[in-house]
Structures are given as structure tokens and as C-alpha cells.
C-alpha positions as a Markdown table, in Angstrom:
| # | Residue | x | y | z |
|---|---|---|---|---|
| 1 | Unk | -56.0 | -38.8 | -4.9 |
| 2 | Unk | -57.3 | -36.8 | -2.0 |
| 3 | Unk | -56.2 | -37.8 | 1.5 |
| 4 | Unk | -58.3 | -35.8 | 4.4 |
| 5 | Unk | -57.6 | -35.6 | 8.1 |
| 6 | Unk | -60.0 | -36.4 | 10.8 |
| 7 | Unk | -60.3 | -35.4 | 14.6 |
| 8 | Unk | -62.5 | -37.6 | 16.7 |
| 9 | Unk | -64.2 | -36.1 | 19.8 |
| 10 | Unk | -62.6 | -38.1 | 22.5 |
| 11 | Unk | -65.9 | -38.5 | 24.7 |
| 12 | Unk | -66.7 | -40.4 | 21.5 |
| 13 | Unk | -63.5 | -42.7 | 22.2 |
| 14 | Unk | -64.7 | -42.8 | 25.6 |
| 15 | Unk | -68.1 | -44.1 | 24.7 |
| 16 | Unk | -66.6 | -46.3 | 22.0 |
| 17 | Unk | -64.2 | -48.2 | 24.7 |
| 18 | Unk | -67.3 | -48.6 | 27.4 |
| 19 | Unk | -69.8 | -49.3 | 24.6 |
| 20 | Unk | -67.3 | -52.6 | 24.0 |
| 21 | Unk | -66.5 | -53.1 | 27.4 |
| 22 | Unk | -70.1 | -53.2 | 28.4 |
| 23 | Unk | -71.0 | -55.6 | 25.5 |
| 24 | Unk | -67.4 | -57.7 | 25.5 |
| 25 | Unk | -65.9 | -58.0 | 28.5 |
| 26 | Unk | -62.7 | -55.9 | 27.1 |
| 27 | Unk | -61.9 | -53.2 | 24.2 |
| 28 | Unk | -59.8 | -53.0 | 20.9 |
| 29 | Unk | -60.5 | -49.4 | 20.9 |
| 30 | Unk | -56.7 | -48.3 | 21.6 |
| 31 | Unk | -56.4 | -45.4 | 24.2 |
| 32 | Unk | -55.5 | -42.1 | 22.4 |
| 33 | Unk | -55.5 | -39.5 | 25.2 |
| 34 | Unk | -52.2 | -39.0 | 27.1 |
| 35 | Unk | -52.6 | -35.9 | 29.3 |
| 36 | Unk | -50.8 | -34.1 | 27.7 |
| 37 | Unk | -51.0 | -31.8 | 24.6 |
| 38 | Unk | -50.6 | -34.1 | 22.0 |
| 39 | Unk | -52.8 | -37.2 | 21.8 |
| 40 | Unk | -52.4 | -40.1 | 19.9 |
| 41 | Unk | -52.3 | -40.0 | 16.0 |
| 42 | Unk | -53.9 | -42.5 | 13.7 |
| 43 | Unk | -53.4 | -43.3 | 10.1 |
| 44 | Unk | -55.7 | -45.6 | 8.0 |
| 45 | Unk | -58.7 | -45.5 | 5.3 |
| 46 | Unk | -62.1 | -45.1 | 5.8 |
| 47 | Unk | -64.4 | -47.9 | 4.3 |
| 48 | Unk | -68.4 | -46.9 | 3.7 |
| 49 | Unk | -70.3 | -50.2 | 4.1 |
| 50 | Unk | -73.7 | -50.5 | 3.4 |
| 51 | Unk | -73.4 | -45.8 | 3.8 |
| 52 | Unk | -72.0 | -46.4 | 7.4 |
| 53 | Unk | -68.5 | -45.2 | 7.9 |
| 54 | Unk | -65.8 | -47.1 | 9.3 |
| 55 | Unk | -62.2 | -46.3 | 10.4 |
| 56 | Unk | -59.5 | -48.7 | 9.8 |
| 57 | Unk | -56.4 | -48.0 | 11.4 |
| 58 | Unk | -53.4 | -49.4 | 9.9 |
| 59 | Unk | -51.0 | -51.1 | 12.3 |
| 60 | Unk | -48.5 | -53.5 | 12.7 |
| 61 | Unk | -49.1 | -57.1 | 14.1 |
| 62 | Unk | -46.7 | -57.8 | 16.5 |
| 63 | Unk | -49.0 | -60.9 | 18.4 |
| 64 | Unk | -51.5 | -62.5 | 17.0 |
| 65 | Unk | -55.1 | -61.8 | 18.7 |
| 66 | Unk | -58.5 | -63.1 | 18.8 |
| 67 | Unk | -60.1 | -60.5 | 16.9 |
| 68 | Unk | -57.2 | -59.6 | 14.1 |
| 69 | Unk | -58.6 | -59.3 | 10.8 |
| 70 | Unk | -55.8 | -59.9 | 8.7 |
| 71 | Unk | -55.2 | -58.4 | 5.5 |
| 72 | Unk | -53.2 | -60.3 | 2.5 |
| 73 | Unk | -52.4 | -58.5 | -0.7 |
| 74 | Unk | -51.0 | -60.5 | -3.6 |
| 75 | Unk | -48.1 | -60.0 | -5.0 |
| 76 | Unk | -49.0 | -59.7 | -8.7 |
| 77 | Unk | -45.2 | -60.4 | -9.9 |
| 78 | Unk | -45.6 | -63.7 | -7.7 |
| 79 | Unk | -48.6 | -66.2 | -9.1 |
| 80 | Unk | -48.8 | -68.3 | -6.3 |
């Protein structure tokens, strides 16, 4: 299994928050600069849909939002 590393330009994030903003009234798109050395660090898969690359963080759902897309896995051991 190979696992690689990404850095995203943050002017991308930037443009990525307004882009939403502009379009939705709000973003999703988390902040991940903190004036300081270290900025925020991501972990998740990327998915190629249709040969366009998405990013999907992995996070934890502590309140349930318009715009969740929640993931179930089955247990196999458990038919139902």
C-alpha cells in the first residue's frame, strides 16, 4: 500500500473558501493557517471521479450539519 503526503498552496485554500462563500453564502472549507509555523494537518484519501481529484478529509462528527455526507461501513461479522 503506498500512502503519499500532500501540501496545498494556501492561496488555493483561500480561493477555495471565497470560491464557496461567493457561490453559498458560507464555507466547509476548514481554516488551516494559524500564524504561526505550523498549519493545520489533514489526513484522508483521495477519490479520482470521473479523472478529477478530490480530497476527503477524515473527521469526526460531533453535530450533525446540513451538508454531512455520512459514511457507513458494514460490519461483515454483523448481517444486519
Amino acid at each position: 500500500m503506498d500512502m503519499n503526503f500532500y501540501r496545498v498552496d494556501l492561496e488555493y485554500i483561500d480561493f477555495l473558501k471565497n470560491f464557496e462563500t461567493k457561490y453559498r453564502g458560507f464555507t466547509r472549507v476548514p481554516n488551516v493557517n494559524y500564524h504561526s509555523r505550523n498549519n493545520k494537518f489533514f489526513y484522508g484519501a483521495v477519490l479520482t471521479i470521473n479523472d478529477i481529484d478530490y480530497f476527503v478529509p477524515v473527521s469526526s462528527n460531533t453535530r450533525v450539519k446540513q451538508d454531512d455526507i455520512l459514511i457507513v461501513v458494514k460490519d461483515k461479522r454483523d448481517p444486519n
